[in-house]
N, C-alpha and C positions, 0 to 999 in steps of 0.2 A: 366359305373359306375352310381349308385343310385344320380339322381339330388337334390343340395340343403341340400347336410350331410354336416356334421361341425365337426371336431375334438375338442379331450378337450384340446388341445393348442391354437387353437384358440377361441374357448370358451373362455377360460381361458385370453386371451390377450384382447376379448372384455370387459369382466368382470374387467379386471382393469382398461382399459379403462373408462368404466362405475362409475368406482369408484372415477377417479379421477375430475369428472362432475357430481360428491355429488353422486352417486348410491355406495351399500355396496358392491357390482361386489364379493361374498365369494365365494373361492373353496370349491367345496366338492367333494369326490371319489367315491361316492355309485354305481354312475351312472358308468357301463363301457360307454367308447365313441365306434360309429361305425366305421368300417373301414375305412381307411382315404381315401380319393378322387386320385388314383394313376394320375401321370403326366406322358405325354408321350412325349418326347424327340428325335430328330435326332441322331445315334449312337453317334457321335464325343460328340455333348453336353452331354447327359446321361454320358458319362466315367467324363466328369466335374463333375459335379452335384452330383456323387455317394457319399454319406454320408460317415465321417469318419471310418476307418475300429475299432476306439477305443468304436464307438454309436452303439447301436442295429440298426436295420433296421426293418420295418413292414413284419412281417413273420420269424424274426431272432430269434436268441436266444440269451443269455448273452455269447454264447461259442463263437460266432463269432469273435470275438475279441483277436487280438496277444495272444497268451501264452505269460505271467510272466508280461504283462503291467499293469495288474490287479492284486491289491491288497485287502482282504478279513478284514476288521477290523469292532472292536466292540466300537457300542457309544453308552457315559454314559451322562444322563446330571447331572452333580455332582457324584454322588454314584448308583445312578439308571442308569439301565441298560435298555439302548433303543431298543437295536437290531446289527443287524452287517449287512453294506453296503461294495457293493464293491466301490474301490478308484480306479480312473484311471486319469495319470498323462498328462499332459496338453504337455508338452515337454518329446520330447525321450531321450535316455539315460542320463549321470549324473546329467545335467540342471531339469528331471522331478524327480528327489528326492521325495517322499512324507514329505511334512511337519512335518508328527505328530508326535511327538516321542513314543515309545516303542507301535508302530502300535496299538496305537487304539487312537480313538477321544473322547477327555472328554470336554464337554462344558461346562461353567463357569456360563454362565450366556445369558439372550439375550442382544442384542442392543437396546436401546428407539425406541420407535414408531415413527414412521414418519408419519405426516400429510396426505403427499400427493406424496411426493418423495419415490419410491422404493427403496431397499437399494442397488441395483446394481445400479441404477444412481447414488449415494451417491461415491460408491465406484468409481466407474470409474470416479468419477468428482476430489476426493482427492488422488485415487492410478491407473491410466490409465492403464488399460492389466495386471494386477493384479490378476486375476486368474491362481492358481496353480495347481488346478487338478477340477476333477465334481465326485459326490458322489453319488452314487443310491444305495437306497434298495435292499438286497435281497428279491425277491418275495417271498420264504417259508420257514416259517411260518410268515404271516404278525404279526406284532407287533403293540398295537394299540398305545404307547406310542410315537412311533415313528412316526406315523399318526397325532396322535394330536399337536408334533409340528411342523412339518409339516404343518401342516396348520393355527397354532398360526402365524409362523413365515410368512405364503404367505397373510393371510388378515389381519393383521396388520401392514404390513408392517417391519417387524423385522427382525435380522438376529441373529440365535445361533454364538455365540463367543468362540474360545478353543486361551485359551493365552498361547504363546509360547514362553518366555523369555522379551523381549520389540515389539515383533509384536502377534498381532492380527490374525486369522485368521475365516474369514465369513461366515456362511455357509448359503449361499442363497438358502430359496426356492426355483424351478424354477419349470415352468408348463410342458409338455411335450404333445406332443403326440403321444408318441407309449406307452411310460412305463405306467403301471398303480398301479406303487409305489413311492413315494416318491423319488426325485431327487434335490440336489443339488448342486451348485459353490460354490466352498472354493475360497475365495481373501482373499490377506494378508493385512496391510494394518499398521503404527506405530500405539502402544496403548497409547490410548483415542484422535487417531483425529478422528477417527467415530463420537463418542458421542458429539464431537466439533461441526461439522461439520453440524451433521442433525438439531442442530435449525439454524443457519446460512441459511442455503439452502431452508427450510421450509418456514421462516420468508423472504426467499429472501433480504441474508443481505450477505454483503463481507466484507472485510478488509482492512484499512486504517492507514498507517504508517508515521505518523509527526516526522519532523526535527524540533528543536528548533533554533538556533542561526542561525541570518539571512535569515532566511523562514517563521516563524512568530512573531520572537520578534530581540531585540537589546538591549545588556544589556551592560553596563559597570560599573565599582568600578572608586574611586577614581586614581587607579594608572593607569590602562587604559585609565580613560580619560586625564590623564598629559603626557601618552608616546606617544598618538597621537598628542596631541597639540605641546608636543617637537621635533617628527616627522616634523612636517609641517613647526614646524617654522625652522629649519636647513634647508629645503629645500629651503623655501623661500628664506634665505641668498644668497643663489646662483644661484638665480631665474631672469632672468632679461624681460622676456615676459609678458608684465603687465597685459595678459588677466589668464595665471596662476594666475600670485598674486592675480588679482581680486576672482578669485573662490576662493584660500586657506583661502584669508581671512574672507571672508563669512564662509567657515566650520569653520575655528578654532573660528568664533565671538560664532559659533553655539554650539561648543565643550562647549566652556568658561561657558555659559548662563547655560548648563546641568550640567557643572561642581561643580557651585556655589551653585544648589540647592542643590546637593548630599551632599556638604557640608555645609549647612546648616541643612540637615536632621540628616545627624552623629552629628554634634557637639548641638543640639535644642530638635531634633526631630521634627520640622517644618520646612515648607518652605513655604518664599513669592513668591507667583503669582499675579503677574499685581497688586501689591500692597494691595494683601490679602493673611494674612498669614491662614494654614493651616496647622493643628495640625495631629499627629499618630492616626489611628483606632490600637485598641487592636483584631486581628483575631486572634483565635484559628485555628490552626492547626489537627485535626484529626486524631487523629492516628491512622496506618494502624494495621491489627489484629497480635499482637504477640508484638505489640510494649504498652509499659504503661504511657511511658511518657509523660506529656502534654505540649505542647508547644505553645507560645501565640510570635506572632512574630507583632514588630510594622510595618505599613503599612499607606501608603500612596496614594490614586489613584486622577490623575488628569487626568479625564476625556475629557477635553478643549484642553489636548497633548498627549492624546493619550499614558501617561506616567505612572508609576507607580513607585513608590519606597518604599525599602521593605529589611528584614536583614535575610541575610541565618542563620547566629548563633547570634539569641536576646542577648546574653551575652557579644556579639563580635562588635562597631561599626564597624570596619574597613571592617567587610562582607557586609557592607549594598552597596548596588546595584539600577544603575537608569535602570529601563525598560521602552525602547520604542515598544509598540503592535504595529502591522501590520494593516495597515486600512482594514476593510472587516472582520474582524476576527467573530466578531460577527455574521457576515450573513452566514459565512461557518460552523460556532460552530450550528446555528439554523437551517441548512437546514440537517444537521449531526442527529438530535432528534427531527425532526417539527412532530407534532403531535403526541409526545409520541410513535413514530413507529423509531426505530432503523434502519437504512439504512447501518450502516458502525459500524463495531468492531474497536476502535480506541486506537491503539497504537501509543509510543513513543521510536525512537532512535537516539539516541545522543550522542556526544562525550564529554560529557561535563562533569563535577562531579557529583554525584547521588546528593547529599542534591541539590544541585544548581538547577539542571533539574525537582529534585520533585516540588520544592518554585516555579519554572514557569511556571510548569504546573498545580500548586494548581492558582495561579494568572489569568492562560488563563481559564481554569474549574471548578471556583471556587465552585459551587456547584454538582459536581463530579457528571454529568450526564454525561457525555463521556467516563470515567473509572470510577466506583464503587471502593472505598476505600478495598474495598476485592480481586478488581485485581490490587490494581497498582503498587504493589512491583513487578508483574509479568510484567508488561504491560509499563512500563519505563526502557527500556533498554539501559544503558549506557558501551557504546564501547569504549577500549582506543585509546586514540590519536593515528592517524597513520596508524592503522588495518582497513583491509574493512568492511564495512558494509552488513550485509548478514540475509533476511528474515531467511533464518532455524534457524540460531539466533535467532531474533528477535518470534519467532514462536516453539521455543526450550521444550517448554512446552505442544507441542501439540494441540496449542487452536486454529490454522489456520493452509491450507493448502498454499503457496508462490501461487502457482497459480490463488488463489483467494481473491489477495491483491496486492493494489496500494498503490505507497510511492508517498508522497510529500518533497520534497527535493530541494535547492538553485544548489545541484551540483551530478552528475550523476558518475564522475570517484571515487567515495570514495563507494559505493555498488559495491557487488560482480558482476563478470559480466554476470552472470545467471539469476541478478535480473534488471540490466539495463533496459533491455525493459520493466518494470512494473514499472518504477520509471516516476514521471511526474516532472519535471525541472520546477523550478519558477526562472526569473533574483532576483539576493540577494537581500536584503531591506537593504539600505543604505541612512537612513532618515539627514545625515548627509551632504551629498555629494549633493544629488540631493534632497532635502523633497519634491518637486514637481513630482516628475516625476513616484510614485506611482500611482499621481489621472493623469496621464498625459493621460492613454486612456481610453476609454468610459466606459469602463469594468475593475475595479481594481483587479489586480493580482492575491487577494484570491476568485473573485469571477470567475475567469474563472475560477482558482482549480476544485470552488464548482460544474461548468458547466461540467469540464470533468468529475470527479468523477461520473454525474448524466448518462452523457452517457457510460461511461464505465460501469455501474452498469446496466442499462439499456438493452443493448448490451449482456453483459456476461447472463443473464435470459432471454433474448429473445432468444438468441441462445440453453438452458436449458431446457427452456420451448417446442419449436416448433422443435428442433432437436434430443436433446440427450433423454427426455423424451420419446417423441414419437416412438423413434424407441424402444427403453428399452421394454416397452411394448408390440413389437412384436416377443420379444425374447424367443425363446424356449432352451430346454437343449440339445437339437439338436445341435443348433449354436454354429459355431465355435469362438473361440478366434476373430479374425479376421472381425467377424460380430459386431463387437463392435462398437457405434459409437463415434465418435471425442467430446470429452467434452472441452467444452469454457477454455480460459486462459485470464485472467484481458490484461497480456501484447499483444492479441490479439485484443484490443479496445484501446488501447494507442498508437500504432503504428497509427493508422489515424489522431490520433493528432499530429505528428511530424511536418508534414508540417505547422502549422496552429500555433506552438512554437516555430520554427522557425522564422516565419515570425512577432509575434508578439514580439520578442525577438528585430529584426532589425528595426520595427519601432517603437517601446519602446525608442532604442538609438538616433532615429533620433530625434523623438521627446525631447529626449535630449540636441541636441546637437542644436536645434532649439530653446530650453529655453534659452541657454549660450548663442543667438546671439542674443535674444530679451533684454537677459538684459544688453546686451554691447550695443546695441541701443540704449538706454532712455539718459545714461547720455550723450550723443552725441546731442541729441537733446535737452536736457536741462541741462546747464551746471550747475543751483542749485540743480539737483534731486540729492538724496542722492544715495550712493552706492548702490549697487544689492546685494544681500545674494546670488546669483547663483553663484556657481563651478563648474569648469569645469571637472574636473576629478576623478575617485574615490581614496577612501582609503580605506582600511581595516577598517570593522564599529563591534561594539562589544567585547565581549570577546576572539574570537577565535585566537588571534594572529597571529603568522609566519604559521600558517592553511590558515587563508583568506588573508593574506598579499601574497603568491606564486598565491594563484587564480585571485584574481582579477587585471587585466593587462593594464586599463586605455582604453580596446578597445574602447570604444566611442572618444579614442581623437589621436588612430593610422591616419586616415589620416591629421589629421593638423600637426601631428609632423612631416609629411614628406615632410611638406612645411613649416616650421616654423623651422628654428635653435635656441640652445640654447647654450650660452658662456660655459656652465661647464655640463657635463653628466658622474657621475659617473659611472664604472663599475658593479657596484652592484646593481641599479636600473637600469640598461638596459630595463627594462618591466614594469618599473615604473615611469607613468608622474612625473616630477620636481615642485616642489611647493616650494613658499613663509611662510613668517609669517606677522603677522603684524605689522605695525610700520615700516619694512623696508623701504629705501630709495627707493626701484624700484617701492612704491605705489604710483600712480598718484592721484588726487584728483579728477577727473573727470574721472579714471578707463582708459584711455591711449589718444593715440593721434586719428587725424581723418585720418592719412594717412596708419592705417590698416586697417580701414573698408571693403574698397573695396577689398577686396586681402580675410578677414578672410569671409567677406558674401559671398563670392563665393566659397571659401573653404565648408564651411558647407552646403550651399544648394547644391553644389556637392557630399558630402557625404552622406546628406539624398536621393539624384536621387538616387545613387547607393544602399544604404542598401534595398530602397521601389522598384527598379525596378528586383534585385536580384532576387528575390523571383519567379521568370520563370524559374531561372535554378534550385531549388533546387528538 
């Protein structure tokens, strides 16, 4: 064979190559290519090797090819008549169906330009093996209409679109090198996540699905905060372990202090802090398009607690609401838009009521650079109590594909189980129970979030970039199905955080349970030191009710319970540590005696060996 010949497929694969390393890399057809460089093969390989019997081969003709696999149709783009290709189906009998209806192809329209992304990387990244059949030109009479897009569609990246009820179907350019007509892959694909999708992948951005209650905020009303504090203090009655009382008492002092502002806010519309009162901001509210009415809600932000208070219905006190934010909140909203460069499409779902969940998420984004006031009726998705949580939901519009989105979430069993492995698990924010034990490790909880998110984002485009791209490139209309390659999955880069969530889950507790013996310490050592505000155990913190009341189990204080009895344990909180109120008889003034120290410090630093050395077997 003549050394140093090039095919127009490979031409062609350099050329985009080229293009994608700033060069314009255009096909053109003027040029026939020379004959291809034949390969020569040991018998047994060569029978491998042999091209599909549905592809021409070099020296074939289009009759090669099963009788009736092939189908003869004519494309329109709108009204204009482009020519007529044969269809040949991807899959044999019933499964290769041709898509089109009443055989013939009429295109709509093209798909947007892509920067830099071809649109078969597109497709396989949001619809995997999605190819339904390959389309080639009849040789005679060529048609120039059908030439020219043709190659609209190959150097600019675009793909002809024929809409077929709610799916899509693609028709990809593709280079070749035998044919010397115009060839393309039909993918199907739901309509409009294409158009979603190519600035996302262009822009090298993905998607980001926030939980509200207890994963970034903590909201309570007035009647919340009395059913917790009547909670605790029933407990306490029958409470007789003074290291319990001691923690209940500290939350409920904690409950009280939040309680009184919120009431002060309803019945004033101020509240004193540290003996400076602070009056309502009038914010407007925004309204979203379609809605006319203006709404001006009074507001409250104390920034010193990290707290905010604020009225779902301004006409309504009894709506009004104390919110406590997430420490970190800020550093993860900023690394979410630093530099005016979008990294993450960010949505919201929640179980919560719609008004409630818009007011919190106008409070955490306040000036709606996270969601545009034009998506967030789309982009606040509230689920009812009870039902799984499920990105195609969340996604139900078409504007992401589940594959290329991460949820931030307090709890993992309430998403569908298809979207588990893309969900990143944060321990709940229970500023109540523990308010220390947020800043307890080096790194606050939103801001590892922010650290996974950067690797997984990282991760899924490196892989994009140096594999699926790459190979896309060297694909001709030749190739089969099968030569496709493996396109990245979010939940492919959150799996190597498991162990690392794990582990930071266990010594988050420890670190807990190492605060509760530091403050049962002090007053041991100084019988004047005032009591500790540390508790030992959790409670259900926020709105969510008999929701987080079943989840949270007290684990940080399962091994003391099973060295420590208590005189009365109800059967309805079998999973629920026993707690005090205050004022009861069982509260000591100096927080207990000194002849459980030794017994309760060796309880706990046995419980933190075990949760910190665990971590070898997981």
């Amino acid at each position: 064979p003549p050394p140093n010949t090039k095919t127009r497929g490979s031409a062609s694969a350099e050329a985009k190559r080229g293009r994608a390393h700033g060069g314009r890399g255009l096909l053109t057809l003027s040029i026939p290519p020379p004959a291809p460089r034949p390969l020569r093969f040991p018998a047994p390989l060569a029978a491998m090797l042999r091209p599909s019997p549905l592809l021409p081969v070099p020296g074939a003709s289009a009759a090669a090819a099963p009788p009736g696999r092939a189908a003869s149709m004519r494309m329109f783009h709108g009204d204009v008549f482009l020519g007529e290709a044969d269809v040949f189906p991807i899959k044999p009998g019933p499964e290769g169906a041709l898509p089109f209806p009443s055989n013939e192809i009429r295109i709509s329209h093209l798909s947007p330009a892509s920067e830099r992304c071809p649109p078969l990387a597109i497709l396989q990244t949001i619809a995997p093996f999605s190819v339904r059949c390959k389309l080639q030109a009849k040789p005679l009479p060529p048609h120039p209409s059908l030439h020219r897009l043709y190659l609209t569609c190959f150097n600019e990246y675009k793909s002809a679109v024929v809409v077929v009820g709610d799916e899509e179907l693609h028709l990809v350019a593709m280079p070749s090198k035998v044919e010397k007509v115009p060839c393309f892959w039909c993918c199907s694909v739901r309509v409009g996540l294409y158009a979603a999708s190519v600035g996302m992948l262009n822009l090298r951005c993905l998607a980001i699905v926030f939980d509200l209650d207890e994963t970034l905020i903590v909201a309570n009303t007035m009647r919340s905060f009395e059913s917790r504090i009547e909670m605790l203090s029933r407990r306490m009655d029958i409470e007789d372990d003074p290291v319990r009382v001691a923690g209940m008492s500290a939350e409920i002092k904690r409950y009280i202090e939040d309680r009184e502002l919120l009431k002060e806010f309803i019945d004033t519309d101020t509240v004193t802090d540290n003996g400076r009162i602070v009056g309502t901001q009038k914010e407007e509210v925004q309204p979203m398009p379609g809605v006319q009415e203006r709404l001006v809600r009074p507001v409250i932000r104390l920034p010193e607690r990290n707290a905010i208070l604020t009225r779902i219905n301004p006409e309504i006190r009894d709506t009004s609401v104390f919110v406590k934010l997430r420490p970190a909140w800020e550093d993860l909203r900023s690394y979410l838009t630093a530099k005016g460069r979008k990294r993450f499409e960010v949505y919201v779902c929640t179980m919560a009521e719609r008004d409630y969940a818009l007011e919190i998420w106008r409070l955490l984004d306040p000036e709606a650079n996270l969601i545009s006031l034009n998506n967030l009726s789309d982009r606040v998705v509230c689920v009812k109590a009870g039902s799984k949580k499920s990105l195609q939901h969340v996604f139900r519009d078409g504007g992401c594909h589940p594959k290329m989105a991460m949820v931030i979430d307090d709890r993992l069993q309430v998403w569908d189980e298809k979207d588990q492995h893309r969900v990143h698990v944060v321990p709940a924010y229970a500023p109540y129970y523990a308010p220390q034990a947020e800043m307890a490790n080096a790194v606050p909880v939103l801001c590892v979030a922010r650290n996974v998110a950067c690797n997984v984002r990282g991760g899924f485009f490196r892989e994009f970039d140096e594999n699926l791209l790459k190979k896309v490139f060297e694909l001709l209309h030749e190739n089969e199905l099968l030569d496709l390659p493996y396109a990245p999955d979010v939940g492919d880069y959150l799996v190597c955080e498991v162990m690392f969530l794990i582990l930071s889950c266990r010594i988050c507790t420890a670190f807990m349970l190492f605060e509760a013996l530091c403050c049962l310490l002090i007053p041991f050592q100084d019988p004047n030191f005032p009591q500790s505000n540390k508790d030992p155990a959790p409670i259900p913190e926020g709105m969510s009710g008999a929701e987080v009341e079943k989840r949270l189990n007290g684990r940080a204080y399962q091994a003391d319970q099973k060295q420590t009895s208590s005189s009365i344990r109800p059967s309805d909180d079998a999973r629920v540590p026993i707690r005090g109120t205050v004022g009861s008889s069982n509260v000591q003034p100096n927080g207990g005696s000194m002849a459980i120290v030794p017994s309760l410090f060796v309880t706990v630093l046995q419980e933190i060996g075990r949760l910190c050395n665990s971590k070898g077997g997981v």
